[in-house]
C-alpha positions in Angstrom: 0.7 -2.8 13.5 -2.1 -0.9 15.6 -4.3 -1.0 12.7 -3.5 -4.6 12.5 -4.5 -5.7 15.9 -7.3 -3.5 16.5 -8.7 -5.2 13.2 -8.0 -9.0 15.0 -9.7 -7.7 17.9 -12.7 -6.1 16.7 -13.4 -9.2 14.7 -13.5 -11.8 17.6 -15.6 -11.8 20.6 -15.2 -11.5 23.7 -12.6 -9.3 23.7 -8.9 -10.9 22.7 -6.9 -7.8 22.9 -4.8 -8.7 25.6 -3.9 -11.9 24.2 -2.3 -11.2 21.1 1.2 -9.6 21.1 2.5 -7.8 17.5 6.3 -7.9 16.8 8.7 -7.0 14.2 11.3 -9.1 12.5 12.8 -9.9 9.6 13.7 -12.8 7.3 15.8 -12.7 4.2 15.6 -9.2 3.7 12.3 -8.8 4.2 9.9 -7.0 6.8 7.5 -8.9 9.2 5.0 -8.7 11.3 4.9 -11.3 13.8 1.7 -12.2 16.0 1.7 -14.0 18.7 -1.3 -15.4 20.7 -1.4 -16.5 23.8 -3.5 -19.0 25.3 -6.6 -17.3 27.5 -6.7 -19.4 31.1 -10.6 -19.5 30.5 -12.3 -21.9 29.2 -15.4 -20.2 26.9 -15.5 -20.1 22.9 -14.3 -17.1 21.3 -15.9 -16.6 18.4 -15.0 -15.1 14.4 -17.7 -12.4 13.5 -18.5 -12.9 9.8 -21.0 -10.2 10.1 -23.5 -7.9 12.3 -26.1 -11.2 13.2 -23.4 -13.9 13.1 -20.2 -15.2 14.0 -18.4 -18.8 13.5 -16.2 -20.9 16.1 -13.2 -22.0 14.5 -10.2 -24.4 16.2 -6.8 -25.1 15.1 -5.8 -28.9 14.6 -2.0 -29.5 13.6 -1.6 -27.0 10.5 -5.4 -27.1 9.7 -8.1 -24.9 10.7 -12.1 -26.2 11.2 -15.4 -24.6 12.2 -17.3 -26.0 14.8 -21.6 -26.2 14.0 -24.2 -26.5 16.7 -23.0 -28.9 19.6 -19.5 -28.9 18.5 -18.6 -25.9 20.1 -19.8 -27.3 23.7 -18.4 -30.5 23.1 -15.2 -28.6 22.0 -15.0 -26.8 25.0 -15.6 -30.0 27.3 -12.4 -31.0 26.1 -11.0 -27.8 26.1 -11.4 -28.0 30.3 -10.5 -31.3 30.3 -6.9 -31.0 29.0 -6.6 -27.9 30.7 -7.6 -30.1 34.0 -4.9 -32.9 33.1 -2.4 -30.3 32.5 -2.9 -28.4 36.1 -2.8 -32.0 37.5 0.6 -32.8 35.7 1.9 -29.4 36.9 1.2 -29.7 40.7 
């Protein structure tokens, strides 16, 4: 499991170590390992490296994951704040 999440962590940047919790369980008689990520409160990209020179931002939506190009990733990340903003607003 170490292995495991050292390898998650030394493939994204900046640093996700502290967000991603590894668990055991089991289901039907068979072994798991469960990851869990947790939502980081800030509101940069974290990035996939694919290699030494570059890496790819990715996003999930429903079941499906995309890669954002170019502008994407700041537009992403505008809306990104923004829900975050409507959510502290809801919460207060």
């Amino acid at each position: 499991m170490r292995q495991c999440l050292d390898a998650i962590s030394n493939g994204v940047e900046p640093d996700v170590y502290g967000h991603i919790l590894i668990g055991r369980g089991e289901h039907e008689g068979k072994d798991l390992m469960i990851l869990t990520v947790e939502e980081p409160s800030d509101a940069h990209p974290y990035f996939v490296r694919k290699d030494d020179n570059n890496s790819a931002c990715y996003y999930r939506r429903e079941n499906s994951t995309l890669r954002l190009r170019g502008g994407e990733v700041a537009r992403y990340m505008e809306q990104v704040a923004n829900r975050r903003k409507r959510q502290n607003a809801r919460s207060k």
